[in-house]
C-alpha positions as CSV (number, residue, x, y, z in Angstrom):
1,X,4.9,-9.1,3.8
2,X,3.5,-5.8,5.6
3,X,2.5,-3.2,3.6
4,X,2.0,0.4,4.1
5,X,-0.8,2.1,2.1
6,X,-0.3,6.1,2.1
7,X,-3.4,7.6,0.5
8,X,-3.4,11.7,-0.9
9,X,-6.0,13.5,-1.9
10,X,-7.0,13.6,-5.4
11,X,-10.0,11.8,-7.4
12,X,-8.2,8.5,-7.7
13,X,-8.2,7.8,-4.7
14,X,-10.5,5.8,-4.7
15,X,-8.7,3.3,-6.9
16,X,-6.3,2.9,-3.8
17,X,-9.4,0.4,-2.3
18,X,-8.8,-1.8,-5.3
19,X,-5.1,-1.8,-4.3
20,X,-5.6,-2.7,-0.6
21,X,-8.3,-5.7,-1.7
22,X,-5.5,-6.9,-4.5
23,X,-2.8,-6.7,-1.6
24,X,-4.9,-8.4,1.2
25,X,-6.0,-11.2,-1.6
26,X,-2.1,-11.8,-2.3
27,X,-1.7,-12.6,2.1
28,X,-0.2,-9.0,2.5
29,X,-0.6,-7.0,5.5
30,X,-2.0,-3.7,4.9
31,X,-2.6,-0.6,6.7
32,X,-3.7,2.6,5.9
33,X,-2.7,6.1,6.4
34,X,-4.9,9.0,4.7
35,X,-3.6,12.9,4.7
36,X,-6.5,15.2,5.6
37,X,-7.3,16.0,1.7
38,X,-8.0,12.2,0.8
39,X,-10.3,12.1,3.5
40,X,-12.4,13.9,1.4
41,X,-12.5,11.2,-1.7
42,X,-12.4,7.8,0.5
43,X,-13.6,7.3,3.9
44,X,-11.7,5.4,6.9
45,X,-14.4,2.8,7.3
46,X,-14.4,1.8,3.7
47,X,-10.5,1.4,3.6
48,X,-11.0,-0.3,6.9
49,X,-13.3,-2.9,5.6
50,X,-10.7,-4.3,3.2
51,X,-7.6,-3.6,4.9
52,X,-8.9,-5.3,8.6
53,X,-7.3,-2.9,10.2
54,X,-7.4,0.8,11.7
55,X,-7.0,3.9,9.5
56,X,-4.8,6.3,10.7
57,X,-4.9,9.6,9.7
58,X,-3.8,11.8,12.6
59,X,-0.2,12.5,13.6
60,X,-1.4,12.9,16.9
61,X,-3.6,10.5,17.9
62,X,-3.9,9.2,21.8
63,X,-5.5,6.1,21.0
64,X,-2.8,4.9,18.2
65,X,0.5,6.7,20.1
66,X,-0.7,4.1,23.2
67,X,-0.9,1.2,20.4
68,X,1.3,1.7,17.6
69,X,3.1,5.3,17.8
70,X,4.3,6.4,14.1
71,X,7.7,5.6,14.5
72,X,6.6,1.8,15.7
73,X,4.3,2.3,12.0
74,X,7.6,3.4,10.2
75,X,9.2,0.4,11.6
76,X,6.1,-2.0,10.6
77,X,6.4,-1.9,7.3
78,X,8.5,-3.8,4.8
79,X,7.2,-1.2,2.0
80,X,5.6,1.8,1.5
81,X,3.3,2.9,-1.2
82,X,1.4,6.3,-2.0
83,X,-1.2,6.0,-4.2
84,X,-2.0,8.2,-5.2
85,X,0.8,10.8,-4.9
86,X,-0.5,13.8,-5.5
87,X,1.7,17.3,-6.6
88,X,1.1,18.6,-2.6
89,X,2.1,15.3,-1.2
90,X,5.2,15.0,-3.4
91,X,6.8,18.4,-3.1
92,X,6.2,18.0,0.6
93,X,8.5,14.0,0.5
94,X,11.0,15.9,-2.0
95,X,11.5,18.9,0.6
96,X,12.0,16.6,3.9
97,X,8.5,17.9,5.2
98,X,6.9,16.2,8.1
99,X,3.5,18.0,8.6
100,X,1.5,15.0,9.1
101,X,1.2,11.3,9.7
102,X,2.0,9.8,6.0
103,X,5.2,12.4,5.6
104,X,6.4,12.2,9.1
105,X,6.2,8.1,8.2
106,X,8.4,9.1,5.5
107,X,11.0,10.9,7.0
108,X,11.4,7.7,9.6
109,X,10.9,4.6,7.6
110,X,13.9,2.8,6.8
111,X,11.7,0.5,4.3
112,X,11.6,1.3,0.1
113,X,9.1,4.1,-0.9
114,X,7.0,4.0,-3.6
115,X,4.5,6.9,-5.0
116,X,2.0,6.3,-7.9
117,X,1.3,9.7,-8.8
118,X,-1.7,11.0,-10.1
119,X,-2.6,14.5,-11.2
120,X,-4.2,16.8,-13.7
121,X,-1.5,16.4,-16.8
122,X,-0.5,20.2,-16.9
123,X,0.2,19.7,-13.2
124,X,2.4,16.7,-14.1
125,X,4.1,18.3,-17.0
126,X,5.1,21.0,-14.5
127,X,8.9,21.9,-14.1
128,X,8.2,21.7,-10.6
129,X,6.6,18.6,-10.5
130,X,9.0,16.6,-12.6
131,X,12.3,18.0,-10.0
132,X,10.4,17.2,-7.5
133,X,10.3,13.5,-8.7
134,X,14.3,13.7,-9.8
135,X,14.7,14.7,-6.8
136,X,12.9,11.7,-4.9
137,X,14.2,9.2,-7.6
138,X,17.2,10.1,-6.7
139,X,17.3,9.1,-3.1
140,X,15.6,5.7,-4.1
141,X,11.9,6.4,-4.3
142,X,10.8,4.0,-7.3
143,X,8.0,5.8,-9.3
144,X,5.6,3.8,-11.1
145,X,3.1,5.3,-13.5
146,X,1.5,7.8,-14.1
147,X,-0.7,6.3,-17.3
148,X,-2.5,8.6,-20.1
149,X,-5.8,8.8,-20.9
150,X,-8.9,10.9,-19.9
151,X,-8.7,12.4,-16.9
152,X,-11.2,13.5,-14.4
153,X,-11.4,16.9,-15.3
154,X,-12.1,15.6,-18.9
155,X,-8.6,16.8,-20.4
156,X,-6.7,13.8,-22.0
157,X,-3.1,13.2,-21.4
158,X,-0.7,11.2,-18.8
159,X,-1.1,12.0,-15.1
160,X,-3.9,9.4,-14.4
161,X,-2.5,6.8,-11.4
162,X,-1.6,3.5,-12.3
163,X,-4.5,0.4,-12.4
164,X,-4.4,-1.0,-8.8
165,X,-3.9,-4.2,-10.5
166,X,0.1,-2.7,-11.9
167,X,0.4,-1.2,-9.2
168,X,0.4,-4.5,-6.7
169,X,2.5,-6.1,-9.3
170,X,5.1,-3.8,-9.1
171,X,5.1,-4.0,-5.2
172,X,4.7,-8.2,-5.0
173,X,7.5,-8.6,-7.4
174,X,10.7,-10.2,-5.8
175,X,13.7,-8.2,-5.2
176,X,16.8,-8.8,-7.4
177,X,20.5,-7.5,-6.8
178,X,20.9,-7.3,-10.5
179,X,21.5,-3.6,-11.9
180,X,20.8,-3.3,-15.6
181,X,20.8,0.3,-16.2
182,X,21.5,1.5,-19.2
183,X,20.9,-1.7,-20.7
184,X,17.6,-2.4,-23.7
185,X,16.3,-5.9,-22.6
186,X,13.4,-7.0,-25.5
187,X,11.2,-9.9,-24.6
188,X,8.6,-11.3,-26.8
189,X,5.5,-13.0,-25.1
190,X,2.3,-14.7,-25.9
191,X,1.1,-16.4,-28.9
192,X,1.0,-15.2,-32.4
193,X,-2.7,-15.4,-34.4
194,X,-2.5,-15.9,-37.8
195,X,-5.6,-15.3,-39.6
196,X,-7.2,-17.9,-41.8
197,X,-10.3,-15.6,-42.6
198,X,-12.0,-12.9,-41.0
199,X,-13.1,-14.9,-38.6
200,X,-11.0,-18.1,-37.9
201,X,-7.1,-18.1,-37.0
202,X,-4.2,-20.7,-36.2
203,X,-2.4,-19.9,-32.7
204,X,-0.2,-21.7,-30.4
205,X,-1.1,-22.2,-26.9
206,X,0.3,-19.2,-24.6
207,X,-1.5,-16.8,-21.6
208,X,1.5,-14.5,-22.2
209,X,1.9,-14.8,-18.3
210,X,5.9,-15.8,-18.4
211,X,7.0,-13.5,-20.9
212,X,4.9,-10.5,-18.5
213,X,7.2,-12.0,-15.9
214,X,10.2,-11.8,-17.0
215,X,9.4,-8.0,-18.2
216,X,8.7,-7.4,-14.7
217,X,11.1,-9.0,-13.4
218,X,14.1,-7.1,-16.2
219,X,11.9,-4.1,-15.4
220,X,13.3,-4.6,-11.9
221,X,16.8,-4.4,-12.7
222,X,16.6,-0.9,-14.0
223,X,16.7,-1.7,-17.7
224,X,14.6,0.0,-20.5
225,X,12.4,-2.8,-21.2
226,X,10.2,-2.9,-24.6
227,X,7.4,-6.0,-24.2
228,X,6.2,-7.2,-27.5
229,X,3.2,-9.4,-27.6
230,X,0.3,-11.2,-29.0
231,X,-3.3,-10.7,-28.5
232,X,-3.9,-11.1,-24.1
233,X,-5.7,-9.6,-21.7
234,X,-2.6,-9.0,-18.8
235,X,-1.8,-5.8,-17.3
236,X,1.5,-4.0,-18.6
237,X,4.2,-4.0,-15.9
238,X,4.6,-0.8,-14.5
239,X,7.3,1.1,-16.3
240,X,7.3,-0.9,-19.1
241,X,7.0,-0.2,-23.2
242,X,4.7,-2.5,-24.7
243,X,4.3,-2.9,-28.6
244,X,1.0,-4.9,-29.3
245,X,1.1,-7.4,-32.6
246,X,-0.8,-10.2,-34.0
247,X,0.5,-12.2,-36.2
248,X,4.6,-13.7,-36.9
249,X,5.4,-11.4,-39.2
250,X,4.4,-8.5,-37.4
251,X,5.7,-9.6,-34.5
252,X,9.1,-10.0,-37.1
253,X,9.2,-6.4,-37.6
254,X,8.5,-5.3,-34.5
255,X,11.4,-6.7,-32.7
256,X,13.5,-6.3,-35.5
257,X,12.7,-2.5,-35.8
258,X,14.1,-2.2,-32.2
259,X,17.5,-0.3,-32.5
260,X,19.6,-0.6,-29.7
261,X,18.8,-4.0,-27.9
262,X,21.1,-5.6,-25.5
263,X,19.7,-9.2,-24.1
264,X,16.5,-10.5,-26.3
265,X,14.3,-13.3,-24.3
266,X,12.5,-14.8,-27.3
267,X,9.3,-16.3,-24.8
268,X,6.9,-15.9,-27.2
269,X,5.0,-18.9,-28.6
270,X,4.8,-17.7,-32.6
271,X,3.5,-19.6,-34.7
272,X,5.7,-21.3,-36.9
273,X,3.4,-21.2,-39.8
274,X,0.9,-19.1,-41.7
275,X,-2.0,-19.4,-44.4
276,X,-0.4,-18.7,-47.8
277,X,-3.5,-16.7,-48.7
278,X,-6.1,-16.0,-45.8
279,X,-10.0,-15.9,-47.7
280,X,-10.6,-12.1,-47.7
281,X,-14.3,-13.4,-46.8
282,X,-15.5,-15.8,-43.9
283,X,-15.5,-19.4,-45.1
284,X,-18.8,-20.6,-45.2
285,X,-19.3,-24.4,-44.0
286,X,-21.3,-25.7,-46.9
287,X,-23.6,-29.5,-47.0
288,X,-21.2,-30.9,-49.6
289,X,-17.9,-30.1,-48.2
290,X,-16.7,-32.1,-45.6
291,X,-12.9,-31.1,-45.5
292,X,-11.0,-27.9,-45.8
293,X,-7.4,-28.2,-47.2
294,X,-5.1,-24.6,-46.4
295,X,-1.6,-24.2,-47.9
296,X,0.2,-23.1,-45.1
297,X,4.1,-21.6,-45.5
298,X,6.6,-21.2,-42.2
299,X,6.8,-18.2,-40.8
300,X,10.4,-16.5,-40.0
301,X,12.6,-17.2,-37.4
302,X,12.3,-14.3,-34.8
303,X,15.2,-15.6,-32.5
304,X,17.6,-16.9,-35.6
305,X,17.2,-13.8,-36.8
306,X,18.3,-11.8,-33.8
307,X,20.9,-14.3,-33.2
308,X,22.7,-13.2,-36.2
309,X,22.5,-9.1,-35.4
310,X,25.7,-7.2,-35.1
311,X,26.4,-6.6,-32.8
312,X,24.4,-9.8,-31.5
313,X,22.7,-9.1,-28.1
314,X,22.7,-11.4,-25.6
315,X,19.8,-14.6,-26.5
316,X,17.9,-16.3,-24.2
317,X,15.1,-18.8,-25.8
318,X,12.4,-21.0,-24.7
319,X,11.8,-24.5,-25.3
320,X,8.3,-25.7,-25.0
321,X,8.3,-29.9,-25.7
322,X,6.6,-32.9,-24.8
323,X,8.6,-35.3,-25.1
324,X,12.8,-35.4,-24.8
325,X,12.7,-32.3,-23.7
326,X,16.4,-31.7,-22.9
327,X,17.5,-33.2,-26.5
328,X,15.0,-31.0,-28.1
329,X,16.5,-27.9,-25.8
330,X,20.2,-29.0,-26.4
331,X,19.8,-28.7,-29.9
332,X,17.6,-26.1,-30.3
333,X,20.3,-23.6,-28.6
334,X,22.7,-24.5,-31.1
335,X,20.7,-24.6,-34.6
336,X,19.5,-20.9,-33.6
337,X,22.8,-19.6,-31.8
338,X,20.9,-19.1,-28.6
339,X,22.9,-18.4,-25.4
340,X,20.7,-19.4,-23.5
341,X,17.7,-21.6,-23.5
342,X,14.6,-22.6,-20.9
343,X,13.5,-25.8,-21.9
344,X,9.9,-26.6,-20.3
345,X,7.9,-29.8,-20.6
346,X,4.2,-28.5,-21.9
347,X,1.8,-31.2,-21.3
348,X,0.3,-32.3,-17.7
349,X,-1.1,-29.3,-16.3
350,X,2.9,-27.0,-16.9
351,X,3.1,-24.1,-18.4
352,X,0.4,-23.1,-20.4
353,X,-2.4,-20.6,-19.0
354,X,-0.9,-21.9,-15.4
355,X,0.4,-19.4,-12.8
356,X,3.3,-21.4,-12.2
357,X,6.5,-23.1,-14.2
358,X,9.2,-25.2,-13.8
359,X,12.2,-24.8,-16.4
360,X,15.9,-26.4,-17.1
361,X,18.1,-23.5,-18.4
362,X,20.8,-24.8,-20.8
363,X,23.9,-22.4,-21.9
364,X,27.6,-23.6,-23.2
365,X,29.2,-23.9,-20.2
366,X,26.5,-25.1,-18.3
367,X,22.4,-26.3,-16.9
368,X,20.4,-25.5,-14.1
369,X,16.9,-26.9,-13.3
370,X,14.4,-24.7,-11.5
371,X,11.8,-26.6,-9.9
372,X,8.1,-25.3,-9.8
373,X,7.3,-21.9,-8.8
374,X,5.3,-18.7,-9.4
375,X,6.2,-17.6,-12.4
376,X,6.9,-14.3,-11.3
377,X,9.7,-15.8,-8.8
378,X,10.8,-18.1,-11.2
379,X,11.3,-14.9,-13.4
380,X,13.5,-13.1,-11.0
381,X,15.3,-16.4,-10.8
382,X,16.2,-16.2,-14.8
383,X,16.9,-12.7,-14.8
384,X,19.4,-13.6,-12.0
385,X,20.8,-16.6,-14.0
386,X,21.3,-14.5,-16.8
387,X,23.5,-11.5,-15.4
388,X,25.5,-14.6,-14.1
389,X,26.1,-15.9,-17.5
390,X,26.8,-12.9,-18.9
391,X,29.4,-11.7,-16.9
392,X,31.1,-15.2,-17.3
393,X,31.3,-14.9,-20.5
């Protein structure tokens, strides 16, 4: 993949090194273009150092026009990305300007544009700003960010640019066909933690990194997505609503509480049960005590429950089993009124805190076994599946 890194001026600019490092550490090929203003945050030799390529930053430059002219650039890349996009930089895309190297790339590319924008949060906030952005939405610029927080200036407030590490995500992601506007897709990820003291908890085994998938992935497709998940460490997908929980029964509420929801994917590992009463105190391991006995009582069944909504969204579980794993999966689907369930074997080295996955998708009319791959393709594959079977049915 060749990738095209526009830089703008603005203070966060200097998170767009981060970005070329996480692009080149994923095999992409970057270069750089800088306007004049973000010359004055990041230098070319730094962004040359971990791109391994040239900087370009003139739109007329005799040494490059005898190489690579900026029409052969526009050609070169697969994708483009400004990051960040400041105010200047997108009024000048949304009005068709070409009064430089990065805009006059543009105007000729023929590959998708992306802008991260990043700006004082007045300046976001402004009329202008925001039909400026309809505007390039419109034509098919896809707009991740910006995030809230403190800004440089000190203000709080959204405007600041995306993490680098969202950001390359968002751009390594594979492309999908399926169009979900309109549509609410709610997926559950990661493990519940349900507290035994202060201290201790019981957990199920899950990095989270499937379920953060798959929200990509249904992110993609131009659904509202809403990601609710235990305690992890990943990176929200860009454009994504996430709702943070700990334990089953918050986890319970949370997707419950969602009003309009039209496919669930239940890839969560909650626990399926709890401590009857958790010690308001840390247990203290004592000389004479050599066992601990806890009452434990089951927790409810997220996807059951959802199953039986009205009207019912389209369900997609997961089964995680080490042992007859399609029997398990089979049955599973139809205790719970699933419509569709991944059945994954969990022990030798799959699934769990692994970057890859292999699954066997199981619906009523059908199965189809996905052999071991990235989870994030393997994701796009499963959204893919799941527009199928629900236009069949």
């Amino acid at each position: 993949m060749r990738i095209l890194v526009g830089i703008s001026g603005g203070i966060a600019a200097y998170k767009a090194i981060t970005l070329v490092r996480r692009l080149r550490d994923a095999g992409v090929d970057v270069r750089v273009v800088l306007t004049e203003a973000a010359a004055q945050f990041v230098t070319p030799l730094s962004l040359q150092a971990v791109s391994g390529a040239p900087v370009r930053s003139s739109l007329f430059d005799a040494e490059a026009e005898a190489g690579m002219d900026h029409i052969a650039l526009a050609r070169w890349a697969d994708q483009i990305i400004v990051a960040p996009a400041s105010a200047d930089v997108l009024a000048r895309m949304a009005n068709g300007m070409a009064n430089d190297l990065l805009t006059t790339l543009i105007l000729a590319t023929e590959a998708p544009v992306t802008v991260a924008p990043a700006m004082n949060r007045h300046m976001w906030a402004h009329p202008a700003v925001q039909a400026n952005l309809a505007t390039l939405k419109a034509r098919g610029v896809r707009v991740i960010g910006p995030a809230s927080g403190v800004q440089a200036c000190g203000e709080v407030g959204a405007g600041r640019m995306e993490e680098p590490e969202i950001i390359a995500s968002a751009l390594l992601a594979p492309p999908t066909a399926v169009r979900w506007q309109g549509r609410h897709v709610v997926i559950t990820a990661g493990g519940t933690q349900e507290p035994i003291d202060p201290v201790r908890f019981i957990a199920n085994r899950s990095s989270g990194k499937m379920g953060f998938a798959l929200a990509a992935a249904a992110q993609a497709t131009g659904a509202a997505v809403t990601l609710i998940c235990g305690p992890n460490a990943l990176a929200t997908p860009a454009g994504v609503t996430r709702v943070d929980v700990h334990t089953a029964l918050e986890m319970h509420a949370a997707v419950l509480g969602q009003d309009k929801m039209d496919v669930f994917i239940g890839a969560a590992a909650v626990a399926d049960y709890r401590v009857a009463q958790p010690a308001p105190q840390k247990i203290k391991k004592t000389r004479d005590t050599d066992t601990l006995t806890l009452t434990l009582v089951k927790n409810p069944d997220i996807i059951h429950a959802v199953a039986q909504r009205s009207p019912k969204p389209f369900v997609v579980g997961f089964a995680a089993e080490t042992e007859q794993l399609l029997q398990h999966a089979r049955q599973k689907r139809i205790t719970k009124g699933i419509d569709l369930i991944c059945a994954n074997r969990v022990d030798d080295n799959l699934a769990f805190d692994q970057p890859d996955n292999a699954v066997t998708a199981i619906w009523a009319n059908g199965e189809r076994a996905f052999a071991r791959a990235e989870k994030a393709a393997l994701a796009t594959q499963l959204i893919e599946l799941i527009d199928k079977v629900i236009e069949q049915d």
